[in-house]
One Martini backbone bead per residue (centre of mass of N, CA, C, O) as a GRO file, in nm:
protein
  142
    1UNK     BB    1  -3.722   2.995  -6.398
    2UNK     BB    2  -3.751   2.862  -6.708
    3UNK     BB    3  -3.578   2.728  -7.054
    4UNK     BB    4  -3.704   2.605  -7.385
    5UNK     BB    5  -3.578   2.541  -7.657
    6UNK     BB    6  -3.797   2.323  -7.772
    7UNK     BB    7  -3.981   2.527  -7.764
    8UNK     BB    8  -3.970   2.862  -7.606
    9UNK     BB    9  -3.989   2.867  -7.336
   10UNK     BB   10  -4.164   2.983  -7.034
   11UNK     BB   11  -4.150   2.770  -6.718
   12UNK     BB   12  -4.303   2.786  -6.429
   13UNK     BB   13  -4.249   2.621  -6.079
   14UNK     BB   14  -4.555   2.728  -5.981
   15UNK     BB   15  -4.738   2.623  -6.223
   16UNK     BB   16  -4.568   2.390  -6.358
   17UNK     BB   17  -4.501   2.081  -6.429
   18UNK     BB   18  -4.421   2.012  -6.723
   19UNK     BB   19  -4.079   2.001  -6.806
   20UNK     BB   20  -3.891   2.042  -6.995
   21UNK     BB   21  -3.539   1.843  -7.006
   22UNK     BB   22  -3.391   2.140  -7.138
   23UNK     BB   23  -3.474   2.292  -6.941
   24UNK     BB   24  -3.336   2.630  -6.786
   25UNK     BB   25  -3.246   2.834  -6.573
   26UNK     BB   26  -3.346   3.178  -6.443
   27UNK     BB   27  -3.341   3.471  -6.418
   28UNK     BB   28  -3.509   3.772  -6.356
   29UNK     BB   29  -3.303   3.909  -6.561
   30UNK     BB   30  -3.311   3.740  -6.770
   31UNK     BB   31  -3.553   3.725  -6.833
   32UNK     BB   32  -3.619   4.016  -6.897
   33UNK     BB   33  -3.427   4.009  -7.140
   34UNK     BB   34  -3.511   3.778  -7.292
   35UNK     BB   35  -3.828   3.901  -7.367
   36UNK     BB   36  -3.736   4.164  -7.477
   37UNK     BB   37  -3.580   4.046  -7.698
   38UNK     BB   38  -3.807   3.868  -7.849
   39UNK     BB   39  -4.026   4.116  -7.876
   40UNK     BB   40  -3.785   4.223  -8.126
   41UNK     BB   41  -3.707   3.963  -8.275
   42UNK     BB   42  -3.551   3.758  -8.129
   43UNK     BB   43  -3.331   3.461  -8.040
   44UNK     BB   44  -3.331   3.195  -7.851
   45UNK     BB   45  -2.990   3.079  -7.729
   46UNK     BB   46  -2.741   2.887  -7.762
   47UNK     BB   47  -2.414   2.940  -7.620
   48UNK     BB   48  -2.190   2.791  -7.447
   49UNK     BB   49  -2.444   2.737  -7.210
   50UNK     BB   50  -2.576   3.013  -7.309
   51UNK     BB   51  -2.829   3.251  -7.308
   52UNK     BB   52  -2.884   3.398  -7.624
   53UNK     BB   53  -2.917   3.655  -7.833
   54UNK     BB   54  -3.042   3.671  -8.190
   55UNK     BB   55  -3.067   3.696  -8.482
   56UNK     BB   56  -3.254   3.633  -8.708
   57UNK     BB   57  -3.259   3.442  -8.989
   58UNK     BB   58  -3.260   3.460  -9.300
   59UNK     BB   59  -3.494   3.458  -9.527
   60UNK     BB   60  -3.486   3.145  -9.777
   61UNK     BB   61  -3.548   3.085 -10.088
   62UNK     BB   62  -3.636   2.889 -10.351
   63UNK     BB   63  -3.609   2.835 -10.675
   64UNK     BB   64  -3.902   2.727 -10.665
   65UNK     BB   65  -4.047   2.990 -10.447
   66UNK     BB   66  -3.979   3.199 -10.651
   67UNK     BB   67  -4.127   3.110 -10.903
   68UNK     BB   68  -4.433   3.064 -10.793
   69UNK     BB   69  -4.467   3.369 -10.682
   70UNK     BB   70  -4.437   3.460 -10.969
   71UNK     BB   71  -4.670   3.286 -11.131
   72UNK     BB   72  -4.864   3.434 -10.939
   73UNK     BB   73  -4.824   3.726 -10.930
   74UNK     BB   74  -4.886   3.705 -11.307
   75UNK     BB   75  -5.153   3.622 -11.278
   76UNK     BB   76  -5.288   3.878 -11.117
   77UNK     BB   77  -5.218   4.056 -11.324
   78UNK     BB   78  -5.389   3.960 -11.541
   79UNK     BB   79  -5.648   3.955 -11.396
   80UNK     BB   80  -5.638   4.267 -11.351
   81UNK     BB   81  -5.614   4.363 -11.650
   82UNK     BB   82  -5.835   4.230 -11.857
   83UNK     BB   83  -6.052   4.405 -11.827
   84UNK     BB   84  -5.939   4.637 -12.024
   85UNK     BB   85  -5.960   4.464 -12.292
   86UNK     BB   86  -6.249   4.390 -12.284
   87UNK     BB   87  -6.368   4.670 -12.260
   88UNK     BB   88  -6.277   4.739 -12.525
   89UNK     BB   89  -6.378   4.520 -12.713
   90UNK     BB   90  -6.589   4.593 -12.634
   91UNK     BB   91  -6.622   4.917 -12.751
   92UNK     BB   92  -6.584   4.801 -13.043
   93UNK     BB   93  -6.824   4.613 -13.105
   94UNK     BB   94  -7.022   4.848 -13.015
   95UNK     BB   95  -6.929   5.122 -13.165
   96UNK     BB   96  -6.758   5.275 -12.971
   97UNK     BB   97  -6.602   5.469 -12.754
   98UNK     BB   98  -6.269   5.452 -12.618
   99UNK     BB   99  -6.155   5.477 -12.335
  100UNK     BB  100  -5.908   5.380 -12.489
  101UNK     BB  101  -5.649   5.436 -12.668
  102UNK     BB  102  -5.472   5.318 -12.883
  103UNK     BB  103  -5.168   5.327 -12.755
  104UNK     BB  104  -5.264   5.173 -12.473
  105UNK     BB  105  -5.362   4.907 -12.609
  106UNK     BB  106  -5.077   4.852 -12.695
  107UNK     BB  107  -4.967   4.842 -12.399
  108UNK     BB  108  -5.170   4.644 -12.296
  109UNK     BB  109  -5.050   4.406 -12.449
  110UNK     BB  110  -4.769   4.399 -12.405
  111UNK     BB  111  -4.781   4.346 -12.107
  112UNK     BB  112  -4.897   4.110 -12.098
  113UNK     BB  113  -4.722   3.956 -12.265
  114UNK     BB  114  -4.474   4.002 -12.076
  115UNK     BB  115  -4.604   3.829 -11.847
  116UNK     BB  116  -4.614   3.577 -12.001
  117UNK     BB  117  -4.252   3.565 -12.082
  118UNK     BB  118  -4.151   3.611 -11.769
  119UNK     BB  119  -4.084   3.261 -11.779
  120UNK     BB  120  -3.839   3.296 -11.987
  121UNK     BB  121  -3.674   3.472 -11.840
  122UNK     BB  122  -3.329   3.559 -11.728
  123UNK     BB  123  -3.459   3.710 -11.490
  124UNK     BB  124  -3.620   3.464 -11.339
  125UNK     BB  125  -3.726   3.591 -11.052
  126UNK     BB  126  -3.655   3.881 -11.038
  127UNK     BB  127  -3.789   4.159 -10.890
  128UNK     BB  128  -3.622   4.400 -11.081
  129UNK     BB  129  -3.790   4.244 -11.362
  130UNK     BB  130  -4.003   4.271 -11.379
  131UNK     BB  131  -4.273   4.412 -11.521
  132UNK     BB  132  -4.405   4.719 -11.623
  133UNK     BB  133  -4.657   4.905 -11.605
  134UNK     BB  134  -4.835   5.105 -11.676
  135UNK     BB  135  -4.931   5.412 -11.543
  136UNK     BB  136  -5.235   5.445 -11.659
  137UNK     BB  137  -5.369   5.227 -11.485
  138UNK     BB  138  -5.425   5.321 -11.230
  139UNK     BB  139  -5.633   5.511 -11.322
  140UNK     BB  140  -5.823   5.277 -11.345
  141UNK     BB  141  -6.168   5.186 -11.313
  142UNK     BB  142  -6.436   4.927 -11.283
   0.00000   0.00000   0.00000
């Protein structure tokens, strides 16, 4: 059995014709160490000349992929949301009894706003500063 860095592969010299130039050979026990440490999450490299298992590195976003990221995150919070602020105006227009109470709706305005101000702000784009819905939106249902 041979391992090839530049692929990731292994492969068997009784079925493999093609082998890149850079595969090294491994023992059967070899083998099955590498195998079952990379199906746990590791990853087979060189160190020394030998093949050896690390911990894949922590994936690290760009200051635009995380900016991105939140005002998609952003979008998508006002298009859930967008819905109850309709439904109340449109309930105020025909002069209904509204779903929302006066100070709900005034939560859910505030909270929209806040969404559209949070890439404005000195914490954008740390998610634990993300704005934080009213907790009876969760009980809301279309």
């Amino acid at each position: 059995m041979q391992f090839s860095i530049s692929t990731g592969c292994f492969y068997d010299t009784r079925i493999h014709e093609d082998i890149p130039g850079d595969a090294v050979y491994v023992s059967d026990a070899q083998f099955q160490e590498l195998s079952t440490g990379r199906n746990t999450g590791k990853q087979i490299v060189i160190q020394a000349g030998d093949l050896v298992l690390v911990d894949p590195a922590p994936f690290v976003q760009t200051r635009e992929e995380e900016e991105a990221r939140e005002r998609m995150w952003r979008d998508q919070e006002v298009t859930r949301t967008a819905w109850l602020r309709e439904r109340h105006r449109d309930e105020q227009d025909l002069q209904r009894e509204t779903t929302l109470s006066a100070e709900q709706f005034v939560e859910l305005l505030s909270y929209l706003q806040e969404l559209r101000d949070w890439p404005q702000s000195d914490q954008f784009p740390v998610l634990e500063h993300r704005p934080v819905a009213p907790p009876w939106i969760a009980d809301q249902s279309q």
